[in-house]
C-alpha positions, 0 to 999 in steps of 0.5 A, a space after each residue: 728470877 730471884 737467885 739464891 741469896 749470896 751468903 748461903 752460895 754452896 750451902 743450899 739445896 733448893 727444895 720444893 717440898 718438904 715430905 711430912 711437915 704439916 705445913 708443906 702446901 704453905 711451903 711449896 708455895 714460897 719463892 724460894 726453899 732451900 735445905 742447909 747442907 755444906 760439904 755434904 754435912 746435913 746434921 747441925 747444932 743451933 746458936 743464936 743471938 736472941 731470945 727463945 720463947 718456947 720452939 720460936 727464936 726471936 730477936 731482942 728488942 731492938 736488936 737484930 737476929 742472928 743464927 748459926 748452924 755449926 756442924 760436927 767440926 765446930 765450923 759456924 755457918 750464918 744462917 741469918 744475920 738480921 744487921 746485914 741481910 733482909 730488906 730491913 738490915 738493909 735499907 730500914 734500920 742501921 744494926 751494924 754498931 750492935 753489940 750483942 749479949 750472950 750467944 744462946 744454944 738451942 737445944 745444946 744436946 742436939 743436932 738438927 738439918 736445917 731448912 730456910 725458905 724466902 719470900 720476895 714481895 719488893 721490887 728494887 726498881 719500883 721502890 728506887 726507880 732512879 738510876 742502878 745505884 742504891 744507898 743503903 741505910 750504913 750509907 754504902 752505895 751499891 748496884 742494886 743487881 748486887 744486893 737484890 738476892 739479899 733484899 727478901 722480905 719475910 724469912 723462915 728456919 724450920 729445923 727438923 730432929 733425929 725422930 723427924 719432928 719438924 720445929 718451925 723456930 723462925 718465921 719474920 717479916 722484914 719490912 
């Protein structure tokens, strides 16, 4: 069983359809589907570091993604940091020295709830069959029971507006 990844503990709803997005069928379909909530507060505006092209949020070159929900208090939520979360943040490439640029906005002047869905195609003990410990790519070494929910690999923000308008911004293979 794949449990909810530890950074979103008490900020998730886990869903298993999405009424009226056009893709629902391919939704229902992945391992985990969450809608963002945190202190019963649905509506958030989206930051991120990265680079927008159209409706899609995508990292830099050879930097990480990382999105933030901020909700009406000005209180930011990780949504996903790509130097510490996903099978590559983890175990392919070592981001955490990274310095980003200029956080970027998107859409500034609106809010949005905010839906995240994970798909889980590695197994831990098959790809690292010895022992309980694994090493990750910064060199810590940890019990891979403590690092399996974070260890997905493919990922996804769908973003839906005030007139129900659905935007799929984010949709990454981690691997």
């Amino acid at each position: 069983m794949i449990n909810t990844p530890k950074y979103l503990h008490h900020k998730v709803k886990k869903i298993e359809k999405l009424t009226g997005y056009e893709k629902n069928s391919w939704f229902e379909k992945n391992d985990l589907n969450f809608k963002f909530v945190v202190n019963d507060i649905e509506q958030f505006k989206i930051s991120f570091y990265g680079t927008q092209i159209d409706e899609y949020i995508v990292n830099e070159d050879y930097k990480p993604l990382v999105v933030f929900a901020t909700d009406f208090n000005g209180l930011e939520h990780i949504l996903f940091d790509g130097r510490f979360h996903g099978f590559e943040g983890l175990l392919i490439e070592d981001f955490t020295k990274i310095e980003f640029d200029k956080k970027i906005d998107y859409s500034p002047n609106k809010e949005f709830e905010v839906f995240l869905w994970f798909n889980y195609n590695v197994d831990i003990n098959d790809e690292y069959p010895n022992g309980d410990t694994i090493e990750l790519v910064n060199g810590e070494v940890t019990k891979k029971e403590d690092v399996k929910d974070l260890l997905f690999d493919s990922f996804g923000i769908i973003l839906k507006d005030s007139n129900g308008i659905f935007y799929n911004v984010i949709e990454m293979e981690l691997n």
